[in-house]
C-alpha positions as CSV (number, residue, x, y, z in Angstrom):
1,X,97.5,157.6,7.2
2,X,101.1,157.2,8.6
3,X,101.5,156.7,12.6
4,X,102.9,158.7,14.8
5,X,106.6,158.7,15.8
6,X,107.8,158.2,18.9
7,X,110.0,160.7,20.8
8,X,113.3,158.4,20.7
9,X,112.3,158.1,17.0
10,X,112.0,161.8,16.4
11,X,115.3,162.3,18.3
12,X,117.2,159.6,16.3
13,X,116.3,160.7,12.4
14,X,116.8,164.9,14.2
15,X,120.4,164.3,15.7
16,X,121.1,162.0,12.3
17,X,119.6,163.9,9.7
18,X,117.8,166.9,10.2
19,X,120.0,168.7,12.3
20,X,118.8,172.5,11.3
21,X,115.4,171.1,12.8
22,X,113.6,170.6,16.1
23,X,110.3,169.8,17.8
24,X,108.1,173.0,18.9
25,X,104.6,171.7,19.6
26,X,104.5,168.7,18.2
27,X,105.7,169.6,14.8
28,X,109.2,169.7,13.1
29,X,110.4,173.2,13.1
30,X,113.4,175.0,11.1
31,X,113.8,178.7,10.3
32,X,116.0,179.5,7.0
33,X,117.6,183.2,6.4
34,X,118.2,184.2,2.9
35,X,119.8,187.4,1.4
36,X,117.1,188.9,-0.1
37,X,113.5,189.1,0.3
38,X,112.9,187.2,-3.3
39,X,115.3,185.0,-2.5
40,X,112.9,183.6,0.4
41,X,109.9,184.1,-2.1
42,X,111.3,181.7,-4.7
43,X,112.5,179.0,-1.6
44,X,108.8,179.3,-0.8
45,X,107.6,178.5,-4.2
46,X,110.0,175.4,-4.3
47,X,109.3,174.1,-1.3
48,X,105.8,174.6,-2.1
49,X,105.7,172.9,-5.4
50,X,107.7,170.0,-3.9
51,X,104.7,169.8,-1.2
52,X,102.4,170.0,-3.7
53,X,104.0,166.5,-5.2
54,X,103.9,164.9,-2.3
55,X,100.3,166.3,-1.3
56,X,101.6,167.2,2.5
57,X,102.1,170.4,3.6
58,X,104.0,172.5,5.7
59,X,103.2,175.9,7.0
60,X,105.5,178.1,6.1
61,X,105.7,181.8,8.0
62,X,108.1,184.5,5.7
63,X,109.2,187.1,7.9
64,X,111.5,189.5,5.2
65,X,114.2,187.1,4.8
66,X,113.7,184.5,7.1
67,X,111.2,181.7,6.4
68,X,110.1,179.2,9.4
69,X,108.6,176.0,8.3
70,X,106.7,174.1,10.8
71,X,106.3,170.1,9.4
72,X,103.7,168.1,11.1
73,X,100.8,165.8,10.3
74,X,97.6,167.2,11.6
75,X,95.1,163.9,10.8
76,X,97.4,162.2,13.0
77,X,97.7,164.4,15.4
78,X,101.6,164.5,15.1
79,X,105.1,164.2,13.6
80,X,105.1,160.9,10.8
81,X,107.4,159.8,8.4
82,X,106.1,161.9,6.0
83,X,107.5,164.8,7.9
84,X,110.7,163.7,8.3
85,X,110.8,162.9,4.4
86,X,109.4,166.6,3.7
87,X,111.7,168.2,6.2
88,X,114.6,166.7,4.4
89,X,113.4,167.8,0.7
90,X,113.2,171.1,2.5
91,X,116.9,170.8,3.5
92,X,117.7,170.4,-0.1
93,X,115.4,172.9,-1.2
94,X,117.4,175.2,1.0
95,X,120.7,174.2,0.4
């Protein structure tokens, strides 16, 4: 199991490189608007098979064309590395 960030570390790798992000109850956080409705359906399916390769997973909320991801690690009670590495393959995901 990975440990648990600290805030300064959260802070540091959010202003760096996960801008679009940020820290709602202890998780990572980013919502993503697309045009269309299948448009969010197929992000959701990426970012789902990516998750799926790297056996953590976010929650992911689709609200018509805006999806909200919400990246933490629940055995640890918290934000990890892991979720820093799956918010950024999300970034990519979403362009």
């Amino acid at each position: 199991m990975s440990e648990l960030l600290t805030d300064d570390q959260i802070d540091l790798a959010l202003r760096d490189h996960l801008p679009e992000w940020k820290v709602v109850d202890n998780e990572l956080v980013r919502s993503v608007k697309r045009d269309t409705f299948l448009d969010g359906i197929r992000l959701v399916a990426t970012v789902g098979q990516l998750a799926e390769s790297m056996n953590h997973h976010p929650d992911m909320d689709i609200r018509y064309t805006t999806i909200t991801f919400r990246v933490s690690s629940h055995e640890a009670g918290g934000i990890t590395d892991d979720d820093l590495v799956l918010a950024q393959h999300i970034d990519t995901a979403a362009g």
